[in-house]
C-alpha positions as CSV (number, residue, x, y, z in Angstrom):
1,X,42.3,11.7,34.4
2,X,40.3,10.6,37.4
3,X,37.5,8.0,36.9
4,X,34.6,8.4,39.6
5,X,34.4,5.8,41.7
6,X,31.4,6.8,43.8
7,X,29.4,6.8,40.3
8,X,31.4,3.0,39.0
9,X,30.2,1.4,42.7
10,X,26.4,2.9,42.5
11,X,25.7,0.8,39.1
12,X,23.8,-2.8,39.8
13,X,25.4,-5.8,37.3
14,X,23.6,-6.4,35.1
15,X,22.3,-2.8,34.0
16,X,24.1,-1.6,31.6
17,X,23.5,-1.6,28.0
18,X,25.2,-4.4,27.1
19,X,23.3,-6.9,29.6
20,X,20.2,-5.3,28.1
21,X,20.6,-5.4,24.4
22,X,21.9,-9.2,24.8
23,X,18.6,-10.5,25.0
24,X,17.2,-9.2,21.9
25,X,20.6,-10.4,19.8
26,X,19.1,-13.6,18.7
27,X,15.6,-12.4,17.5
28,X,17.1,-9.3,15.3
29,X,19.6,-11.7,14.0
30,X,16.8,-14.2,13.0
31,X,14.7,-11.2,11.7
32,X,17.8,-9.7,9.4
33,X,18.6,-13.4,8.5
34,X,14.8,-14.6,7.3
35,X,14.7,-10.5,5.9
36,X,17.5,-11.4,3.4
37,X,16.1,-14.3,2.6
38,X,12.8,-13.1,1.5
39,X,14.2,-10.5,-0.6
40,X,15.4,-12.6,-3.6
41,X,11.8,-14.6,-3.5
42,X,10.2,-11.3,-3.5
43,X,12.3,-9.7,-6.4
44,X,11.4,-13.2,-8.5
45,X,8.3,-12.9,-8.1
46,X,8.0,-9.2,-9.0
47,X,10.4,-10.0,-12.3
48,X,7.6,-12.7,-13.7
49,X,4.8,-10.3,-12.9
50,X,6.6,-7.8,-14.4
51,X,7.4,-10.1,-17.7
52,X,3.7,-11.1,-17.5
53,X,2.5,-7.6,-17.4
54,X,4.8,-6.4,-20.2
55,X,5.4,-9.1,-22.6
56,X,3.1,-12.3,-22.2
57,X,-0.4,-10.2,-21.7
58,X,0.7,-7.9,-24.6
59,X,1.6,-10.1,-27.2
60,X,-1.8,-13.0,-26.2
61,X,-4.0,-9.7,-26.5
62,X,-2.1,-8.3,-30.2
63,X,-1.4,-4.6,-28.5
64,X,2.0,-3.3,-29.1
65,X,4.1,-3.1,-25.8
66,X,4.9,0.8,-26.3
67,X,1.1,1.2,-27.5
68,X,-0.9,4.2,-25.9
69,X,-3.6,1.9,-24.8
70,X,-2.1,-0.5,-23.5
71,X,-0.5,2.1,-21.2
72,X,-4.1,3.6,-20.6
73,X,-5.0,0.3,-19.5
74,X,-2.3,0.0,-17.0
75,X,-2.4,3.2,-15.5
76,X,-6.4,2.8,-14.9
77,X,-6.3,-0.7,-13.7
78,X,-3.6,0.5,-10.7
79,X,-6.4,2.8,-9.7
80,X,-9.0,0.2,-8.8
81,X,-6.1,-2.1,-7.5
82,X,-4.8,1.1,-5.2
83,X,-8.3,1.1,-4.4
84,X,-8.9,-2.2,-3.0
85,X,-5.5,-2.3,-1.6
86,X,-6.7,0.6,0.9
87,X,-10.0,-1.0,1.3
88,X,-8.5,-4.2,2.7
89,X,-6.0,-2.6,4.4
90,X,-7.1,0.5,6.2
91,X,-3.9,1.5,8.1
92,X,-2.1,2.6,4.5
93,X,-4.6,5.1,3.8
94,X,-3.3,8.6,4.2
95,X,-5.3,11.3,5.4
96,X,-7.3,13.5,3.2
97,X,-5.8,17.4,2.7
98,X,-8.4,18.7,4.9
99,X,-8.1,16.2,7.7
100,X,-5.2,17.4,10.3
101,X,-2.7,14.7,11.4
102,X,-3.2,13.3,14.8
């Protein structure tokens, strides 16, 4: 097999993909690093909300943790928090049904 050498001698050093994607190495190693370290902290914190929300607040307020208003409760204070979640942060809103997508 032939290699080209007309095509090998019109490429400038430093073009190819290698020279390019060396650059942004460092920064997508410090993102995936500081990425993995964040995940634990996050899960922690999301396993003592989640003991909070289904044993501590249950038991201070005498409702049964499998009681149907307590789950009433839940469900119809994630509304209001969805709500000021989009409120605050416009960009996560999807469109309505009626709108079309841009």
């Amino acid at each position: 097999m032939a290699t080209d050498s007309s095509a090998l001698a019109g490429a400038a050093p430093g073009s190819t993909p290698v020279h390019r994607l060396l650059p942004v190495i460092v920064p997508a190693l410090a993102v995936g690093v500081a990425s993995a370290l964040v995940l634990p902290g996050v899960s922690l914190l999301a396993e003592k909300v989640q003991d909070v929300l289904r044993g501590a607040l249950p038991d201070a307020l005498s409702v049964g943790r499998h009681s149907a208003l307590r789950m009433i409760v839940m469900l119809t204070a994630s509304g209001p928090a969805a709500g000021l979640l989009v409120t605050g942060r416009p960009q996560m809103q999807l469109p309505e049904d009626g709108t079309p997508l841009r």
